[in-house]
C-alpha positions in Angstrom: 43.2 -57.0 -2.1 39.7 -57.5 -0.3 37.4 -54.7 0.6 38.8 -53.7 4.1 42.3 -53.5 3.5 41.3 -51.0 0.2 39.2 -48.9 2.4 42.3 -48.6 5.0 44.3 -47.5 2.3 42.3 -45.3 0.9 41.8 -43.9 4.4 45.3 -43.7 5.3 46.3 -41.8 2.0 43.4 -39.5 2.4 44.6 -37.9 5.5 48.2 -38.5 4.5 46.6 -36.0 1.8 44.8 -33.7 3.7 47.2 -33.7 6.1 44.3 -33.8 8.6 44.6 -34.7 12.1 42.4 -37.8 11.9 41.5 -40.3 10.0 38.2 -39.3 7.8 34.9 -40.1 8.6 33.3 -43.3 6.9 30.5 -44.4 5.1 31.4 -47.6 3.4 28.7 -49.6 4.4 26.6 -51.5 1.7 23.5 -49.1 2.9 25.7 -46.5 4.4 27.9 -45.5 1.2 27.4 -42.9 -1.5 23.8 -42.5 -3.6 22.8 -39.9 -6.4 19.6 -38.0 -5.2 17.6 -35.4 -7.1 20.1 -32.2 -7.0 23.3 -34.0 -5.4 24.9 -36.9 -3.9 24.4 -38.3 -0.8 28.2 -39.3 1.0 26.5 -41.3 3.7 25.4 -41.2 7.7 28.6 -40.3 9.8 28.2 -39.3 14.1 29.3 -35.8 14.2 28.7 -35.8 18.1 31.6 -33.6 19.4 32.9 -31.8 16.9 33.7 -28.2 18.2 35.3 -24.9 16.7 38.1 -26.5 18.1 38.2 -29.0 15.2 40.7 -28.0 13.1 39.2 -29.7 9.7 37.1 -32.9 9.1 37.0 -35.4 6.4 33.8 -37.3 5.3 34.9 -40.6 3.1 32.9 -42.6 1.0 32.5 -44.7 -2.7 30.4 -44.8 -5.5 29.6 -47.8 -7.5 29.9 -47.4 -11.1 29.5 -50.6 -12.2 30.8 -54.7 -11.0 34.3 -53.5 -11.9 34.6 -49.7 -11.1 34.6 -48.4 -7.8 35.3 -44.5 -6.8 36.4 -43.6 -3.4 36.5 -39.9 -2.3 36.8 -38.3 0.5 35.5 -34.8 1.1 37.8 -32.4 3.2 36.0 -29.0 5.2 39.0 -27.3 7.1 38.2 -23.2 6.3 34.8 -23.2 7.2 34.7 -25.2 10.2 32.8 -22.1 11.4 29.9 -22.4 9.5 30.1 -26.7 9.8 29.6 -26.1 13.6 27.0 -23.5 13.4 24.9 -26.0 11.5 25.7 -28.6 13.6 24.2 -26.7 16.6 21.3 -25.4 14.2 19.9 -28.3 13.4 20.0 -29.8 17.5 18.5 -26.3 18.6 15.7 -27.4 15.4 15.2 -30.9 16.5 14.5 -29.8 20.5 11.3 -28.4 20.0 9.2 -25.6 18.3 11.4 -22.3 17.0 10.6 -19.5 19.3 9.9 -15.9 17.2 9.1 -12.5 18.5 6.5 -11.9 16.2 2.8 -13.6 16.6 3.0 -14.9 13.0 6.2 -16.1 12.1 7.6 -15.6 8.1 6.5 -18.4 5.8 9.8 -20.4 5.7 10.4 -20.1 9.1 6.4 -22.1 9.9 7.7 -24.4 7.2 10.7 -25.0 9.1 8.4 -25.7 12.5 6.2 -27.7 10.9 8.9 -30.1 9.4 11.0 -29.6 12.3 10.4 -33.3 14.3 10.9 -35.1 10.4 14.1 -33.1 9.7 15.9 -32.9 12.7 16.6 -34.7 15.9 18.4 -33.2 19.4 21.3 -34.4 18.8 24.2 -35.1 15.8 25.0 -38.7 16.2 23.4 -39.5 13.0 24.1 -36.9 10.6 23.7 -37.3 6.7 25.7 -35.6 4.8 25.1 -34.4 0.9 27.3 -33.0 -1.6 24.7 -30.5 -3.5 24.3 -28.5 -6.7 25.9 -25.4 -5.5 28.7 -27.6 -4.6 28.5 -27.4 -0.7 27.9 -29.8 1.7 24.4 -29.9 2.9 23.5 -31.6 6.5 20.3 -33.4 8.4 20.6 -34.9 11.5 17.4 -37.0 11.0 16.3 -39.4 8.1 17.0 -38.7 4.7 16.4 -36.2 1.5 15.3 -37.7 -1.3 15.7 -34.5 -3.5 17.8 -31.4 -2.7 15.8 -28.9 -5.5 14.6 -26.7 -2.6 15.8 -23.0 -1.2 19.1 -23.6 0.2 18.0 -20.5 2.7 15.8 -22.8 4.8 18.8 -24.8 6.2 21.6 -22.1 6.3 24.4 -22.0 7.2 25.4 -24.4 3.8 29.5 -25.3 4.2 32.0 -24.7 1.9 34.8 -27.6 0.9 38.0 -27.2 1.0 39.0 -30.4 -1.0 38.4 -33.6 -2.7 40.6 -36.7 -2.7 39.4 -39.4 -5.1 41.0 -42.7 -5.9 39.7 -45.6 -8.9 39.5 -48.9 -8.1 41.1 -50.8 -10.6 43.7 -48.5 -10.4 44.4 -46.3 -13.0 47.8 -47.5 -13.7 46.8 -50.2 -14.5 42.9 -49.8 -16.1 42.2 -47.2 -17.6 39.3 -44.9 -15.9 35.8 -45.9 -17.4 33.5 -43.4 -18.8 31.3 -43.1 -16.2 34.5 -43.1 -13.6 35.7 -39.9 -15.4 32.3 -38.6 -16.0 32.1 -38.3 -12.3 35.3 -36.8 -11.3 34.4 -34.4 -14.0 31.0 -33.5 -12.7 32.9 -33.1 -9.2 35.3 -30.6 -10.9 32.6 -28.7 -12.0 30.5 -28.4 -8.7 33.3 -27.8 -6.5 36.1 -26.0 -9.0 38.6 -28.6 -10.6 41.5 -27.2 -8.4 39.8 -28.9 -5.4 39.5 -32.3 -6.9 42.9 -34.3 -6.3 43.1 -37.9 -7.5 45.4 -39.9 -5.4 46.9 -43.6 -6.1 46.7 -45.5 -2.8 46.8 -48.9 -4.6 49.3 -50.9 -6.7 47.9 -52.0 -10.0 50.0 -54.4 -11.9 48.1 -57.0 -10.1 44.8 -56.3 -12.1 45.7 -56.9 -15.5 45.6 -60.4 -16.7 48.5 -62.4 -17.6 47.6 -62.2 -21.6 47.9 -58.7 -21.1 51.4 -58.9 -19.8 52.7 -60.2 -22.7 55.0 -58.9 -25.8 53.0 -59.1 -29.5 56.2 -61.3 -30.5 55.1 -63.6 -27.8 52.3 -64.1 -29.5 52.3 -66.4 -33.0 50.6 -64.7 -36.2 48.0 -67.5 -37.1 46.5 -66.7 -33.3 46.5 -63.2 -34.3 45.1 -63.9 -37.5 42.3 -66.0 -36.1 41.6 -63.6 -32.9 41.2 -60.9 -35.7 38.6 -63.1 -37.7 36.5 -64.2 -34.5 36.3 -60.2 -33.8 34.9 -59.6 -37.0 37.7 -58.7 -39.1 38.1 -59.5 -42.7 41.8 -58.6 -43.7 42.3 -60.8 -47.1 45.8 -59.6 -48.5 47.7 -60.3 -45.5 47.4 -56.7 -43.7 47.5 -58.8 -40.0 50.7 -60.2 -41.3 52.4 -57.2 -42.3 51.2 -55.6 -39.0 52.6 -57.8 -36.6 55.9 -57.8 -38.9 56.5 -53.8 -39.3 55.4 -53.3 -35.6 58.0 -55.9 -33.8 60.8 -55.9 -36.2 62.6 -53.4 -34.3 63.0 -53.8 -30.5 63.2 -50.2 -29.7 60.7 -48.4 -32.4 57.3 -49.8 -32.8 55.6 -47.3 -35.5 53.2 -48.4 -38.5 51.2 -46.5 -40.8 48.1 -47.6 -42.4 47.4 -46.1 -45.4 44.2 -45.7 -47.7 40.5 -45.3 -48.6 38.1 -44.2 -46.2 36.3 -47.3 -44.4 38.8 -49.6 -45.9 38.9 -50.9 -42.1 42.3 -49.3 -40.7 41.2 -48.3 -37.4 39.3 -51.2 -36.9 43.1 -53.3 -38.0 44.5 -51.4 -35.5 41.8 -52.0 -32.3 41.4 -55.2 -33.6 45.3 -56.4 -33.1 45.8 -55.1 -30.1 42.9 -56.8 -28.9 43.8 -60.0 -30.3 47.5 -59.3 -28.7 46.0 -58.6 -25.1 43.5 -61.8 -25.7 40.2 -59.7 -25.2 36.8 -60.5 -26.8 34.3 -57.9 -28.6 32.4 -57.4 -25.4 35.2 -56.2 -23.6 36.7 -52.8 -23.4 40.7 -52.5 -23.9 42.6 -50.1 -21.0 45.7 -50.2 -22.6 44.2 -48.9 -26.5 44.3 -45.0 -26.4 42.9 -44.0 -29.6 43.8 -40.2 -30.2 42.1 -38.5 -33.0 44.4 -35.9 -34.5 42.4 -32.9 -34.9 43.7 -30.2 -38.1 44.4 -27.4 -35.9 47.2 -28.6 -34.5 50.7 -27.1 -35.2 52.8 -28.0 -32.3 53.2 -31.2 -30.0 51.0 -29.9 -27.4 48.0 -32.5 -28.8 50.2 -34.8 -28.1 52.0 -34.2 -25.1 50.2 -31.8 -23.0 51.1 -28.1 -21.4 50.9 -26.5 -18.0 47.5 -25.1 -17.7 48.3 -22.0 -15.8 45.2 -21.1 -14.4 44.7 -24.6 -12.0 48.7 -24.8 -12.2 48.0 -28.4 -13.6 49.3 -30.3 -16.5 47.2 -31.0 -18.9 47.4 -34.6 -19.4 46.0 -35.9 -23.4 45.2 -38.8 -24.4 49.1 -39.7 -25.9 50.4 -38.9 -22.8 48.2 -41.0 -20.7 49.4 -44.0 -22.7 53.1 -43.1 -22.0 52.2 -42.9 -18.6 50.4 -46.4 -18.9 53.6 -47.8 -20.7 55.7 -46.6 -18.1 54.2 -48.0 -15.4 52.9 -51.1 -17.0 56.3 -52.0 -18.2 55.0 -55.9 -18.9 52.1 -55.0 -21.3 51.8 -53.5 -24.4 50.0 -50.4 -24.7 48.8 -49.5 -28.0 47.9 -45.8 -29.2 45.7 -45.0 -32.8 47.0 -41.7 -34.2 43.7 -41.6 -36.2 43.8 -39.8 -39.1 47.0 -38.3 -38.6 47.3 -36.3 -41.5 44.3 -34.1 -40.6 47.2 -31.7 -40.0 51.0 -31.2 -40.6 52.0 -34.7 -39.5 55.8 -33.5 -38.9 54.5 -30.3 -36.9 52.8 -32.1 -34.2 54.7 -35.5 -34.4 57.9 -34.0 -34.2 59.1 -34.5 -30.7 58.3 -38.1 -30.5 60.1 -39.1 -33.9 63.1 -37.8 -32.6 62.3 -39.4 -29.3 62.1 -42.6 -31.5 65.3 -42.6 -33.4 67.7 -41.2 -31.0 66.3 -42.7 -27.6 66.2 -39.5 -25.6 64.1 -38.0 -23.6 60.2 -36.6 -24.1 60.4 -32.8 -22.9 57.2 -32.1 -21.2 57.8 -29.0 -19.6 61.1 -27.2 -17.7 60.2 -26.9 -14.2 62.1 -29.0 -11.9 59.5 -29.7 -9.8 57.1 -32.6 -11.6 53.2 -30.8 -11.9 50.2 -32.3 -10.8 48.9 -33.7 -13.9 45.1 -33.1 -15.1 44.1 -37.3 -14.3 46.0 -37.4 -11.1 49.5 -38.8 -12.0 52.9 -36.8 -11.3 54.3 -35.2 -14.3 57.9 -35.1 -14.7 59.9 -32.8 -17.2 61.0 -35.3 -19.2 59.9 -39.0 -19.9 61.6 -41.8 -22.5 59.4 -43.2 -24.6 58.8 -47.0 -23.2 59.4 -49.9 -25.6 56.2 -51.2 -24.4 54.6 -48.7 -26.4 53.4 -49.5 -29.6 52.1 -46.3 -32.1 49.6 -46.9 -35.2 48.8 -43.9 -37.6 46.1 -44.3 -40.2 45.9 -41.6 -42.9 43.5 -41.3 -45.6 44.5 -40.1 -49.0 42.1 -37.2 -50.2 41.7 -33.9 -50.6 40.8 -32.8 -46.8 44.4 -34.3 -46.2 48.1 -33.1 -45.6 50.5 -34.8 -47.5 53.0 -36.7 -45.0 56.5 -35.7 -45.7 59.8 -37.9 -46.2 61.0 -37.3 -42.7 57.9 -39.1 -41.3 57.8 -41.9 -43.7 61.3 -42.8 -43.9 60.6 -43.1 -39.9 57.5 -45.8 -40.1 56.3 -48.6 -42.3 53.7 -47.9 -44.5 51.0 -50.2 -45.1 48.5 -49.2 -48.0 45.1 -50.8 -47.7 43.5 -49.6 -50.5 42.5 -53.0 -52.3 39.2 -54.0 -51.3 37.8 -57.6 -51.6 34.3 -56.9 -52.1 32.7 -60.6 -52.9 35.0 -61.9 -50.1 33.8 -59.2 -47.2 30.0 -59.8 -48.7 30.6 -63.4 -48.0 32.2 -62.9 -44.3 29.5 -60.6 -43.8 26.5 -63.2 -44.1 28.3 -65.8 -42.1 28.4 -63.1 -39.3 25.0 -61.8 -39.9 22.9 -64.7 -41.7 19.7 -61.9 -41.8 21.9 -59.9 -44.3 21.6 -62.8 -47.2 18.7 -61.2 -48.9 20.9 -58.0 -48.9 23.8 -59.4 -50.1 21.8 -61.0 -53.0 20.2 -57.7 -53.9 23.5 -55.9 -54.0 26.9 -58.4 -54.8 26.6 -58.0 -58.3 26.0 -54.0 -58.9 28.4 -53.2 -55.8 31.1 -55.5 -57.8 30.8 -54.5 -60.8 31.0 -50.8 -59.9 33.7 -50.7 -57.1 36.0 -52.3 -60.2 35.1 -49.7 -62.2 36.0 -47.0 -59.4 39.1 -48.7 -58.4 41.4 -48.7 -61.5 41.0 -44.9 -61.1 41.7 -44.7 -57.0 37.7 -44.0 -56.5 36.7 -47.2 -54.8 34.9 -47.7 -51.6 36.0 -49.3 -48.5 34.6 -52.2 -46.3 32.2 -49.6 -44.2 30.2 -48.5 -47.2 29.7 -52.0 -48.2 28.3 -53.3 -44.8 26.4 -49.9 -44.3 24.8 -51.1 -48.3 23.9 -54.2 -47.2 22.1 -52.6 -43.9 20.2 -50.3 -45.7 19.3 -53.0 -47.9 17.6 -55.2 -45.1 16.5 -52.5 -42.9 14.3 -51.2 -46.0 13.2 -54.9 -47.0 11.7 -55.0 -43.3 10.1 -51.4 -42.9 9.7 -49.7 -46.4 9.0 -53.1 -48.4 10.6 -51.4 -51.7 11.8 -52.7 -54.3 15.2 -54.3 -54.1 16.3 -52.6 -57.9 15.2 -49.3 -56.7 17.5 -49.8 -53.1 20.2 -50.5 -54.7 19.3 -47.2 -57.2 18.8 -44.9 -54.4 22.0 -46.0 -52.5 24.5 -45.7 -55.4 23.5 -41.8 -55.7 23.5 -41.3 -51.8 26.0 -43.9 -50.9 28.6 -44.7 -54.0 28.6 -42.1 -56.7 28.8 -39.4 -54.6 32.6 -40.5 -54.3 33.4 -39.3 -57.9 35.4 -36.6 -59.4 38.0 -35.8 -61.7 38.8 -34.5 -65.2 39.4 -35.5 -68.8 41.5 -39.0 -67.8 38.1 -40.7 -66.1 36.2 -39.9 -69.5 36.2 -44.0 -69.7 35.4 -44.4 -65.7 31.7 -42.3 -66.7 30.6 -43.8 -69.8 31.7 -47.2 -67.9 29.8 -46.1 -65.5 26.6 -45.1 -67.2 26.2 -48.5 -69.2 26.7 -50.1 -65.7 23.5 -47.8 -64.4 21.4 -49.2 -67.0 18.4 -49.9 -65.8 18.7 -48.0 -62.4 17.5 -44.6 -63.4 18.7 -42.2 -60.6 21.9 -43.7 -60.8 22.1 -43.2 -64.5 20.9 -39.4 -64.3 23.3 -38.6 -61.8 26.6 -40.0 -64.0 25.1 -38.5 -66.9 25.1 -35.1 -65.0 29.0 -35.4 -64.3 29.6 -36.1 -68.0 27.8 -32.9 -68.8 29.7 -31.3 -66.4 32.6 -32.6 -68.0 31.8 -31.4 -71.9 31.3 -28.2 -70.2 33.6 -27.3 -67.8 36.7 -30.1 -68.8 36.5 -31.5 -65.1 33.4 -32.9 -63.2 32.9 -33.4 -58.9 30.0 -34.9 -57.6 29.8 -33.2 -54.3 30.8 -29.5 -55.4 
């Protein structure tokens, strides 16, 4: 769709909207469209010639580059305070005539100000009329060039005008690209000038037609050694067949696509899970992935409303969270895969908050959102119904750590996913992958292989190892210290197993062997050394020993 045939869209759905009388106002020119200025937003020139207390509302439209791919169009509505539009509108022609006549032989301060700007400000008539958006959130005119900053006394150019509402529409479409940062950042900002009741997104455009054909394919579709391979070229080192058993435990079933990945901290699940569905929708590092909704389960939650979202009865919108945007992406993208992360998903009760959609999953029902009949005006601008089925196009990945800031995930969740433990952790091999990647890291990796093997194979026979983010983080420190600081390498790799490695340990009685292992492995490195021999202390003494206590 080119250009003009958006902006009529747009256009057309705006007043369909509104429900205005005419079409809105536009600035859509390459000069003429909207531009941050010091204190607001400039929407653009429009000709306001005419418009009377007669007008019932008006509508000023315009868009906001974001960046090559994201484009916002809005259109700004005044319909209640036409009165005080039309006032200015005569104010600033009555300005622009000539000098401001005043009783008085010395007129106040601002209103000189106001004379002496008067011929750069203003002009005699409203033909050319820019129109700004400012802090205070009303819209702020001048009939005569431009302001380059609007942090001055709104008194001098009363009366300001209050906005009615806001219709805004993303280009991609958001059903079919997922909003970019700066996209929402913006409608957010907008909320919070205006009042987020006012701001309305609106959907003028279809959006299947955005997405690329990899993207509109099934992960069966797509054969494991590609997978494999895509995984690799984004910097993924998965050893013991973890891509494998993804793909299998995800597509097995046609109607239930649920995998848990299971382990240390930094043993790389999260990064399995962006990783594959990157590799599935054919994406490269560089690019960002608008069907990956990675939702962070957070421990306070006891109910599905983390998930699912809740009617928000003071803007009588629903509030739409990140699980629930990716259902709605599922369901309207029907072709694609869409892939949510449940990360860390037993931060809290797993079968509290994940109740609804396991029972969604076995029985093939319906989602209960909410029990109005009506479907809600949802908090990112789609239509919320009171019920949805979960698509089959949706595929859900839970990583869960096992430690002591954890739930324990009960047999009604497991027996409902596959679980995939990624605890074993190929040190030498990730070193290796690491220098091919990062060539600068060899001196690092020479420094540290040795000491980092020997110790994670300690750790590991007693479930104390490290995962594959401690050991690039090592080998960073390593290099970033052999650049600035110029120490040596033995006293590195000394400081970094107290701050970085040791840290890790606890236990009681049973890892007696994993300490005095331990402290003949720290010969030599002398902080390292002290600190074990500390927890074995601790150990005589109290019959149980924790690093970070």
């Amino acid at each position: 769709m080119n250009r003009k045939a958006r902006q009529k869209q747009f256009l057309d759905n705006a007043k369909r909207f509104f429900g205005a009388s005419e079409v809105p106002r536009e600035a859509f020119g390459k000069s003429n469209c909207a531009t941050f200025v010091e204190g607001g937003l400039q929407l653009g020139v429009v000709n306001l010639d005419g418009v009377s207390s007669a007008t019932p509302s008006i509508s000023f439209a315009s868009a906001l580059p974001l960046s090559p791919e994201d484009l916002v169009y809005f259109a700004v509505q005044v319909k209640g305070d036409m009165g005080n539009l039309v006032q200015r509108l005569e104010a600033m022609k009555l300005i622009g005539s000539g000098p401001i006549k005043h009783a008085s032989t010395t007129p106040p301060a601002d209103e000189l100000e106001r004379q002496t700007t008067a011929n750069v400000l203003y002009a005699s008539s409203n033909n050319n009329a820019a129109v700004y958006l400012a802090r205070d959130g009303r819209l702020w005119l001048r009939n005569k060039e431009f302001w380059d900053t609007l942090n001055f006394d709104p008194a001098l150019i009363q009366p300001l005008v209050e906005i009615e509402s806001i219709a805004v529409a993303l280009y991609p479409p958001t059903t079919s690209a997922r909003r970019s940062l700066l996209a929402g950042e913006f409608i957010g900002w907008l909320g919070r000038l205006v009042g987020e009741r006012r701001v309305h997104e609106i959907a003028p455009w279809p959006g299947a037609a955005t997405l690329p054909p990899e993207m509109r394919r099934m992960p069966a579709e797509v054969g494991v050694d590609d997978i494999e391979k895509a995984v690799r070229d984004l910097g993924g080192h998965y050893p013991n067949g973890e891509v494998r058993r993804l793909h299998a435990a995800l597509n097995f079933l046609s109607h239930k696509h649920f995998v848990i990945l299971s382990g240390l901290s930094g043993t790389g699940k999260t990064q399995l899970a962006l990783k594959y569905a990157m590799a599935i929708h054919g994406l490269g590092s560089s690019a960002r992935d608008p069907l990956v909704f990675e939702c962070p389960v957070r421990p306070e939650w006891t109910d599905p409303t983390g998930l699912t979202g809740y009617i928000d009865v003071l803007s009588n919108r629903y509030v739409v969270p990140r699980f629930l945007e990716a259902v709605l992406m599922a369901t309207a993208q029907t072709e694609s895969p869409v892939f949510v992360i449940l990360d860390e998903m037993n931060l809290a009760r797993v079968e509290h908050y994940l109740s609804d959609v396991l029972s969604c999953m076995e029985t093939k029902g319906y989602l209960k959102l909410h029990s109005e009949d009506m479907a809600y005006e949802g908090s990112r601008g789609a239509s919320i119904p009171a019920e949805l089925r979960l698509p089959q196009n949706l595929f859900i990945i839970g990583t869960i750590n096992v430690d002591e800031t954890t739930n324990p995930v009960s047999d009604k969740v497991l027996d409902r996913a596959s679980v995939i433990d990624m605890s074993t952790v190929d040190v030498p091999g990730f070193l290796a992958s690491l220098e091919i990647r990062f060539p600068e890291l060899k001196d690092a990796r020479t420094a540290s292989e040795s000491k980092l093997t020997e110790i994670h194979g300690l750790m590991q026979r007693y479930g104390l190892g490290f995962g594959y983010r401690l050991i690039e983080e090592f080998l960073r420190y390593h290099d970033f210290d052999a650049t600035h600081l110029k120490s040596a390498p033995a006293d590195v790799t000394d400081q970094l197993l107290v701050q970085k490695v040791l840290v890790k340990l606890r236990g009681a009685e049973r890892q007696r062997t994993l300490l005095t292992s331990l402290d003949k492995a720290c010969n030599g490195l002398p902080r390292a050394q002290a600190f074990v021999r500390k927890l074995l202390a601790e150990l005589d003494d109290f019959g149980s020993f924790q690093a970070m206590r």
